[in-house]
N, C-alpha and C positions, 0 to 999 in steps of 0.2 A: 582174229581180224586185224589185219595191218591197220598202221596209225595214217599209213599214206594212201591214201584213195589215188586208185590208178585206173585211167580213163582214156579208152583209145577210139579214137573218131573217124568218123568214113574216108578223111583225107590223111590216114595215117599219122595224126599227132595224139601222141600220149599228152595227156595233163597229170600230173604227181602233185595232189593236192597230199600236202602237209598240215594232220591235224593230230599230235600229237595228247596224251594226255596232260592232263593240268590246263591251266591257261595260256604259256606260250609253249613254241616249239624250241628244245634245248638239244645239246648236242649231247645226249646222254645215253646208257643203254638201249632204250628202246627206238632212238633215232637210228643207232648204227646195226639196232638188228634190221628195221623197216628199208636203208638206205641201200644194204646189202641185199637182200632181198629185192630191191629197186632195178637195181645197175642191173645184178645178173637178169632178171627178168628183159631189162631195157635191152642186153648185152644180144637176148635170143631172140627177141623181135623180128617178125616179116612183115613186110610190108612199112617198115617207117620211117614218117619223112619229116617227124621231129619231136622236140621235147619243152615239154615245158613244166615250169617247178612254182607253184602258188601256194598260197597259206591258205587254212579256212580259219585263221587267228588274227587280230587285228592287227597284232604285230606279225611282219615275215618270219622270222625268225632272232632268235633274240641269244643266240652265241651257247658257249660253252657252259657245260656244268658246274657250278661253281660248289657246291655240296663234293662232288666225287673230288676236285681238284685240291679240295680243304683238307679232305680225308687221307689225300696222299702222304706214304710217310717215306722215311727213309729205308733204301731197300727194296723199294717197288719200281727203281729206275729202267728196267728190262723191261718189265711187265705194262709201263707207261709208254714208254718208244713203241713196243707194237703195237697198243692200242691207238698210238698216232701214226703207225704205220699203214694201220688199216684204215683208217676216216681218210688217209692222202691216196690209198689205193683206190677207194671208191671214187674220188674225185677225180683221180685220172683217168678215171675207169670212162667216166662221166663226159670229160672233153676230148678221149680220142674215138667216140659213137661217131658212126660217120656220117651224121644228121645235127643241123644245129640244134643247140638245148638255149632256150632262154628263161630266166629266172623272172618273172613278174611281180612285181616288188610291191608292195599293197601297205604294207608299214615299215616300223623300223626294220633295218640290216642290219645289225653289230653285232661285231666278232665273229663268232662261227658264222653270223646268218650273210655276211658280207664274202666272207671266205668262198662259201657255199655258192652265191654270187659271181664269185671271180674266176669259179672252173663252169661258171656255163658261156657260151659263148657269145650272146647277147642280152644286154640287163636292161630291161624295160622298168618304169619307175612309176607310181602314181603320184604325181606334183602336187603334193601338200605339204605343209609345215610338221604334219604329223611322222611323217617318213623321214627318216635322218640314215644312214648310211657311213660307214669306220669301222675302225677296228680299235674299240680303247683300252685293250687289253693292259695298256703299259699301266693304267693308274691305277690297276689291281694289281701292279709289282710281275705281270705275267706279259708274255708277248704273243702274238696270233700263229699259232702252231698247228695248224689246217689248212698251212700252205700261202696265208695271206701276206708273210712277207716275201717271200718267192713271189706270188704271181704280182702282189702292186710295183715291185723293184720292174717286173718284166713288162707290167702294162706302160706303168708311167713315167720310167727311169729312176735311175735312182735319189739323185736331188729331190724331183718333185713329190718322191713317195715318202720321205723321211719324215714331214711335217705329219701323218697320216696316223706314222707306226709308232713314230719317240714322242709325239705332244697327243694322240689318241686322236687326234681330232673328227670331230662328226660335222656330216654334212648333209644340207638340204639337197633334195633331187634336182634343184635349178643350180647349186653349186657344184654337187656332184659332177652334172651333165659337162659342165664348164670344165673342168678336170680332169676328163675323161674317165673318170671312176663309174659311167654309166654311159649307155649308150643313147637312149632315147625316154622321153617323160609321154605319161597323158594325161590330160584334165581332171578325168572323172575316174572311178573306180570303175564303171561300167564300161567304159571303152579298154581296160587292162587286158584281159583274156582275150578276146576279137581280136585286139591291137596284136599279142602277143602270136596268135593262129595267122593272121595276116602275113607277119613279117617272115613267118616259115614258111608259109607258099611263095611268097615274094622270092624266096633264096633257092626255089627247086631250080638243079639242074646247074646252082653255084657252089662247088666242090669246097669252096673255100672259106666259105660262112660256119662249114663245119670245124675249120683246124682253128686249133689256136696260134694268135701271133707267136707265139714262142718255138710252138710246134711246125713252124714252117720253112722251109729252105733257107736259108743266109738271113735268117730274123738277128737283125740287132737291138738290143737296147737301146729304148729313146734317151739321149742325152751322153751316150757311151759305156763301155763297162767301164769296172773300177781301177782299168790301168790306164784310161783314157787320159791324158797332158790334165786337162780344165779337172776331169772329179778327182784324178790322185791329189793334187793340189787342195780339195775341200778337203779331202780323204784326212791329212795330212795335221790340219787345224782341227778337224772334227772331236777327237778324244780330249784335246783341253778344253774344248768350249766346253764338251758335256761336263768335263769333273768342275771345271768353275759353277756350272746351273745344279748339279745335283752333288755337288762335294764327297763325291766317290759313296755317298750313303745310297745310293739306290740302283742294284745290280740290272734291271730291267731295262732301261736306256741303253746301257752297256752291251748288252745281249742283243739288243733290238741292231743295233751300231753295225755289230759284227754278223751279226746274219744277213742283214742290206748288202753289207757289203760282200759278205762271199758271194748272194745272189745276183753281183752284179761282175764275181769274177767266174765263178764257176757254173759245168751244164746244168739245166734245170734241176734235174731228178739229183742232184750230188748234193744241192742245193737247201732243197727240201730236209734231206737227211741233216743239215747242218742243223735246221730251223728245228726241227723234232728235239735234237739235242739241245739246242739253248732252250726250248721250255723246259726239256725234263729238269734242267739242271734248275732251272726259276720256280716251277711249282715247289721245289723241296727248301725254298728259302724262308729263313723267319719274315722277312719281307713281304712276302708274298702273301703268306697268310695271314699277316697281322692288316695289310691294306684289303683285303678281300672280305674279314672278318668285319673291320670298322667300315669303310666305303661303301659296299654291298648291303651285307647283313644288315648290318646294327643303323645305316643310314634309312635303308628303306621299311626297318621296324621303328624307328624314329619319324619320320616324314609319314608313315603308316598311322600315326597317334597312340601308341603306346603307351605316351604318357599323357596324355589327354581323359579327362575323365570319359567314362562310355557310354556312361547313360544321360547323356547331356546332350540335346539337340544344338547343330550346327548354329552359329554365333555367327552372324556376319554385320562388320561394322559397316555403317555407311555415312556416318559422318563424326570426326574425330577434330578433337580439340589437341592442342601442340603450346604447350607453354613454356616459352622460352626460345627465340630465334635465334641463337646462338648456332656452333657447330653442329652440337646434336641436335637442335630442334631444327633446324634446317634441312637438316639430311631427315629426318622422320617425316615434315611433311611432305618431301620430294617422294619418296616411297611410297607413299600412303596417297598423294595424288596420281603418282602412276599406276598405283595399283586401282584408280578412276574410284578412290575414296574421297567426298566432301570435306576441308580441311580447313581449321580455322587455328591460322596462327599467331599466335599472342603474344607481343613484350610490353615492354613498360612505354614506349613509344611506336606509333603507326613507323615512323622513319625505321625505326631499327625492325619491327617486322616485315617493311618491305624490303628491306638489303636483306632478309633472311628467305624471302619470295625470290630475289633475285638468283640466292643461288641455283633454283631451282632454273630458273630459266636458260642461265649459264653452259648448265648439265644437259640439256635437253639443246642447246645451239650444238656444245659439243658434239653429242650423238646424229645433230643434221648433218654437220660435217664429215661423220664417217660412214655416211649412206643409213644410218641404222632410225632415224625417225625422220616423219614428214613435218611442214611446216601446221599445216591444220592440227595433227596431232599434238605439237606443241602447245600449241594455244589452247588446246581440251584440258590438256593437263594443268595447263598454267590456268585456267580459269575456274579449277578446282581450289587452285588454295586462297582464302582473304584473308590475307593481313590488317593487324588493329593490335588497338592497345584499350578497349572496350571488353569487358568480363559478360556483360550482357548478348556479346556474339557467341557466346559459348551455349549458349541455352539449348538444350534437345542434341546435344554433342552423348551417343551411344559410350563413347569413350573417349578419355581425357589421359594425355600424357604430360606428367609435368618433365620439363629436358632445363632446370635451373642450376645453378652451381651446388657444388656437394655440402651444403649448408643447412644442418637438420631445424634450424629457425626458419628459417628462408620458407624452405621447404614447406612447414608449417603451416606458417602464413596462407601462403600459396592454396593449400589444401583449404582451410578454413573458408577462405574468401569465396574461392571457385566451384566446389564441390555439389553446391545448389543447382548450378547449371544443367548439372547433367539431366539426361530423360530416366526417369521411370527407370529402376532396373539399370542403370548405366554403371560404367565399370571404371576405376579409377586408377590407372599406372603411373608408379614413378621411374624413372629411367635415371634412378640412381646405380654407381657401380659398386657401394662398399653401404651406405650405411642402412642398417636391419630395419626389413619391411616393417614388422611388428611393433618394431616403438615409431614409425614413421606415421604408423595406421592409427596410433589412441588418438590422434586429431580430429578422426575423418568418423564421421555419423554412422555410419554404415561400413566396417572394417572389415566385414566380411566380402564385399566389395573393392575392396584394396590388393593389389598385387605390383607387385617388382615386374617392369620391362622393361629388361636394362638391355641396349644398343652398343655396338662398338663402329671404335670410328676407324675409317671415314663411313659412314651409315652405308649409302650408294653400293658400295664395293664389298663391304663384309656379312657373310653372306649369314650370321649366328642371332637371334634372339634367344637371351637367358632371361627365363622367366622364375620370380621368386613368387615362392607360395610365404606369405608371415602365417603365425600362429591361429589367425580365425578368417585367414582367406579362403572363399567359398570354392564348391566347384563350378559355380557358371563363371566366376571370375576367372578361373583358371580357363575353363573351354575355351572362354573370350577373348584371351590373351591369345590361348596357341590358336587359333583359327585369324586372328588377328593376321601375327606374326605369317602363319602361311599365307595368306590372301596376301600381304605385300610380298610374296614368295623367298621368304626367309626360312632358314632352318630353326625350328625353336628345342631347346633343352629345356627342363622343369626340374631345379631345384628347391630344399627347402632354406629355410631363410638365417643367417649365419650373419655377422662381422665379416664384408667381402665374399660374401656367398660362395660358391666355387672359382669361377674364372678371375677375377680381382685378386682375393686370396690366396691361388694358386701361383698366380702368375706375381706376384708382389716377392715368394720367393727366391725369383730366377734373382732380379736386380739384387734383392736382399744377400745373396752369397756373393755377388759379383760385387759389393761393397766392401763385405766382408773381408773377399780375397785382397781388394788392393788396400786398406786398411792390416793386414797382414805385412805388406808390402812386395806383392806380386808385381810384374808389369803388369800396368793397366789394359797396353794394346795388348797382349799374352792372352789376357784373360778374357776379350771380350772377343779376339779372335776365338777363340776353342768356344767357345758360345754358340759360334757358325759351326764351327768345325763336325759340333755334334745334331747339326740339322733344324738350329732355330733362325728364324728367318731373320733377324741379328745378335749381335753380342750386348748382352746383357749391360753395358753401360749408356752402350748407344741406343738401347732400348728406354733405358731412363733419362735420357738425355731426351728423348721424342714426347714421354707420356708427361717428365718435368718435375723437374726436383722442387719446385715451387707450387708444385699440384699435392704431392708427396709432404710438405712442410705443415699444410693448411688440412689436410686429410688428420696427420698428428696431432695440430692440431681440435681438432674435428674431434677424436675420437681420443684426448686426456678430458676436452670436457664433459663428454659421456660415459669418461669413468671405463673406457675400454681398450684404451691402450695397450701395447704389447698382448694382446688377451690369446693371438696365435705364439707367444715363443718371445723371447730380447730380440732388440730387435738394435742393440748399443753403436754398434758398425755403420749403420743405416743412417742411422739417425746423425753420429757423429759427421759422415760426409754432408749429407744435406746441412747440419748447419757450416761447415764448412763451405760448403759450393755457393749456398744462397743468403744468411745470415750475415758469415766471413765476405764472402767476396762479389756477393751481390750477382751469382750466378747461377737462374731456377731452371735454366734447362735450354735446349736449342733456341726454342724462340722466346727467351725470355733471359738475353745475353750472354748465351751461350751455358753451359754443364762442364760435365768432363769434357768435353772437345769443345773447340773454336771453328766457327762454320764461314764462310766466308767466299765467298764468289763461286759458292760452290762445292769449295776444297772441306775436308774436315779433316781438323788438326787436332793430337792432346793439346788442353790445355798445361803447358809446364807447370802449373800451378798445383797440380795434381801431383805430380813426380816431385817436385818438390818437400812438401810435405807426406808423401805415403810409401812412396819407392824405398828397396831397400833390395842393395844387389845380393847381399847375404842371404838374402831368400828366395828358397828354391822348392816348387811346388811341382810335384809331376804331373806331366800336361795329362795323363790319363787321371788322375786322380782333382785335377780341375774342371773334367768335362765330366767327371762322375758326379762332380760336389752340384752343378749345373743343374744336370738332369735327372740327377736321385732326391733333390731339393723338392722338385715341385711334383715327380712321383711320387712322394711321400707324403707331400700334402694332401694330393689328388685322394689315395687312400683313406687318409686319418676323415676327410671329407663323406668317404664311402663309409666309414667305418660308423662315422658319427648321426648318419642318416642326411648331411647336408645333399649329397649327392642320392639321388633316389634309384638311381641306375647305372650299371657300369657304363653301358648303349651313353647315356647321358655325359658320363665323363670321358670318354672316349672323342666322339666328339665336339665338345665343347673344349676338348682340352685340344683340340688340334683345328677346330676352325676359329674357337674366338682368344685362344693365348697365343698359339702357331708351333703347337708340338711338334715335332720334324715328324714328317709323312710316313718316315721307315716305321716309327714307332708303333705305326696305327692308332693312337693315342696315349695318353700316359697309365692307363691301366690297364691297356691290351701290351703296353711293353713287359712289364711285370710275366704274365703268361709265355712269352717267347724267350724272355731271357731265364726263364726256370725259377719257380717261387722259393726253393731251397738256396739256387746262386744268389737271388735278390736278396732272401734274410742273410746269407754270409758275407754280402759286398756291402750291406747298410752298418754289419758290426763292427767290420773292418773302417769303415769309412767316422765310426760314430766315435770309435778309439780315438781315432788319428783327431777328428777334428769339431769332435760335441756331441752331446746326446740329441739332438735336433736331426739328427741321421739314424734313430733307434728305428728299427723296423715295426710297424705299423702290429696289432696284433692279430688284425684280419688276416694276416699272409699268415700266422702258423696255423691259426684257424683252419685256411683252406687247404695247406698243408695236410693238418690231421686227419679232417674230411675227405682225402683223393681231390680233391676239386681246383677248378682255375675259377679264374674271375671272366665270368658269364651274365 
């Protein structure tokens, strides 16, 4: 029995209801056996006066196989071309019927399912927020090879289609429509099919409802083709924009570029052929697979609960306590108010937590101004959080976050004081970023009830909760946390409990090497460029220079009076510049008088202060061998993490290492790069690297491990 139920009605209209095995409809074997089977069927038709393509799935269709696409190796380049040979012959197959075909769109369209979309000849929409409609193929490192860069170059020209295919982007059916990426919406799911039979008798006896604009006599491209004065001109600036935004690290941009563009100089069908060949050549990339593997995969068995204990009933907060209206605590109750959570936020003064209230109102003006919230809805949210400086407001607060300075006394106190408040069963987080839940928790009555929810900044925008399990943290404490973190719609990681847990830790050795090198006497600009160079979202001094060499001092610190210092590795180099920057010269970081650089109307400068004392032109470090020291640095930690049980999943460091450090994208995270660069070349480039420049580059012993085993890091 076909997957597509096919249904022909007394006025000559087919319905191809798409209902695939599984739960949605993928573009995979069994689609292009059923679709085949479709066409020709469609192809011998008497009597028909048209087509229409529906789901019986909530979603329309939901794109390409990403299983078969993973599986591609090298060598299967021929064998891939024709199988997109054949999915683009059905579709033409599709738009030269001489009956119009319209797509009835009932939920999301992406990727293939938009594709699929763009060879019928009109796309009817059902106008929900549930429906989104793109092609985001690019930020799986792959571009839309079903023909979607061909037909949106030809629907919408080339300009306006490029935002679409190189930034992914999705849209609502009222954006869509506006766009011209759909032709018409309906209110109800119920008026879709009628709507759709409508507009097909509506068009008997119009020849022309059936061609496509591409397919029609002297059809031009809206906006011109690519030799047109105005786009050769974009054409022209287009390659250095992109390699400035993606630093030549991600070939699917690139690909996307070049296929637009032949689509917009060459005939349709020549066209097509181009596009065929730029995927084949992007699914065979390490790229490709490593963003398909983490983004896909490992996101939506994360966001799935994976690490979530199982047998723990859903935890929903509803009213939470926020101590400390500082940066972080500001941005936590902003979250947690819009996620329409009861929020009670605490400083030592009512004034200072409502300038912490304020922010939130701030963020929420902002968003009126960009069409994105109303006025009433502002005030819902703002009339969720009270500010006070009253511990008695905290009473019957589910869960409590303390957001106070990295101060394990402080801290204490805090816990001692407050902790009574909670209700019944309530759940206690601290939103520290380095110091261990376990000795945080001997304060606290009930430790099993204590967990790490640690935030990165700016809160608002980063999209990662790292949640730390200590030594006798429960599982409802845990449930509580990741249900927490997802209800304000974050992604939450679950590790166990460490000195800098994973992301702090991890991320401490990027700066840590970037010290070291100019302490070496590297140029400083040298080295915090190749920072960028190798795909981190800045260079490593200027990254210290943000988080504050004066945060860095006091963490030190923090952590000789707990008798824990250096406990990951020396740390001599580090430590030597910060008292240098902040001790010496009274300089703790950008906003605290500036760091390595001088900031100033804008501009950022070295400070010469720097070069002075560190520079040394006698020394000469190869720039491959600076971007290796970089990014083999906090691979290596990432591991030693995995190795040691900190990290509890690879899915977890993956990640975490790419939404809350900012591992470059190509890598798919830092322990999915290890897999693409080959776990043998990774032991031989850490021995090489640990010669030259410390045992702190020794390879990890998990990687022979998986070595011996046949295995990768899964």
């Amino acid at each position: 029995m076909s997957v597509f139920k096919y249904e022909k009605d007394a006025d000559g209209i087919v319905t191809v209801t798409m209902d695939q095995t599984g739960p949605v409809n993928a573009m995979n074997q069994e689609f292009r056996v059923a679709m085949g089977e479709t066409v020709a069927k469609l192809e011998a038709e008497e009597g028909l006066s048209g087509v229409i393509f529906a789901s019986a799935k909530k979603v329309f269709f939901a794109g390409g196989d990403l299983n078969e696409l993973l599986a591609f190796e090298k060598g299967q380049e021929a064998e891939f071309m024709s199988l997109l040979t054949t999915i683009k012959s059905y579709f033409r197959t599709l738009e030269k019927l001489p009956v119009p075909v319209v797509s009835a769109i009932n939920g999301a369209a992406l990727g293939g399912g938009y594709e699929l979309c763009l060879a019928c000849n009109y796309r009817l929409a059902y106008n929900h927020k549930s429906v989104q409609v793109g092609m985001p193929e690019v930020t799986l490192g792959l571009l839309p090879g079903g023909g979607g860069v061909v037909r949106t170059v030809n629907l919408l020209g080339l300009q306006a289609a490029l935002p679409y295919l190189m930034e992914g982007k999705k849209v609502t059916p009222e954006k869509a429509l506006k766009a011209g990426m759909i032709d018409e919406t309906v209110e109800t799911l119920e008026e879709l099919l009628p709507r759709a039979k409508a507009y097909i008798l509506e068009q008997k006896g119009n020849e022309d409802a059936a061609i496509q604009p591409w397919d029609k006599k002297g059809f031009r491209i809206p906006g011109g083709n690519a030799n047109s004065p105005k786009l050769a001109q974009v054409l022209m600036g287009a390659p250095a924009m992109l390699a400035q935004k993606t630093r030549g690290l991600l070939p699917a941009p690139e690909q996307i570029l070049n296929c637009a563009t032949e689509a917009a100089r060459l005939d349709f069908d020549a066209a097509l052929v181009i596009e065929s060949r730029g995927l084949t050549y992007l699914v065979g990339t390490p790229e490709a697979k490593n963003l398909i593997t983490t983004f896909f995969f490992q996101m939506n068995k994360l966001n799935g609960g994976a690490s979530r204990p199982k047998d723990v009933p859903a935890q929903t907060t509803k009213k939470v306590g926020v101590l400390g209206a500082g940066m972080m605590g500001q941005g936590i109750a902003y979250v947690s108010a819009k996620a329409g959570i009861e929020v009670i936020l605490k400083d030592i003064s009512v004034e200072a937590a409502e300038k912490g209230k304020a922010y939130s109102a701030q963020l929420l003006d902002k968003a009126i101004s960009r069409g994105r919230m109303t006025e009433e809805k502002k005030e819902q949210v703002l009339a969720l959080i009270k500010p006070t400086a009253n511990n008695e407001d905290l009473q019957g607060c589910d869960l409590i976050i303390e957001a106070v300075f990295e101060n394990i006394e402080l801290k204490n106190q805090i816990t001692s004081a407050t902790e009574q408040y909670l209700c019944e069963g309530g759940i206690w987080g601290s939103n520290t970023s380095t110091l261990p839940i376990t000795q945080l928790a001997e304060v606290s009555s009930k430790p099993e009830n204590f967990i790490g929810v640690h935030f990165f900044s700016p809160v608002d925008k980063m999209p990662l909760v790292e949640i730390i399990c200590g030594d006798k943290t429960g599982d409802i404490a845990l449930a509580k946390a990741f249900d927490y973190a997802r209800q304000i719609k974050k992604t939450p990681i679950v590790v166990n409990d460490s000195l800098g847990f994973f992301t702090s830790r991890t991320f401490g050795t990027y700066f840590d090497e970037g010290a070291r090198m100019v302490v070496e006497g590297a140029h400083p600009i040298k080295v915090d460029n190749l920072g960028k160079a190798i795909g981190m979202p800045v260079g490593p001094l200027t990254v210290h220079d943000e988080v504050s060499q004066e945060l860095s001092r006091k963490a030190f610190e923090t952590w000789s009076a707990m008798g824990v210092a250096e406990k990951w590795g020396e740390q001599k180099a580090l430590r030597e510049v910060i008292e240098f920057l902040t001790v010496q010269n009274g300089r703790g970081g950008r906003h605290h008088n500036g760091g390595y650089f001088e900031y100033s109307d804008g501009n950022k400068t070295l400070w010469p202060g720097v070069m002075e004392k560190f520079y040394n032109k006698e020394v000469a470090i190869d720039d491959q061998d600076i971007k290796d020291r970089l990014l083999f640095r906090q691979v290596i930690e990432s591991l030693k993490c995995l190795e040691t049980n900190v990290l509890r999943s690879v899915t977890d460091g993956n990640i975490g290492s790419i939404m809350g450090i900012g591992a470059p994208l190509w890598t798919g995270g830092f322990i999915q790069f290890v897999n693409t660069y080959g776990l043998e070349n990774f032991q031989a480039r850490c021995t090489e690297l640990a010669e030259s420049f410390g045992e702190r580059f020794t390879c990890p012993a998990i990687v022979a491990e998986k070595i011996a085993a046949g295995e990768t890091f899964q």
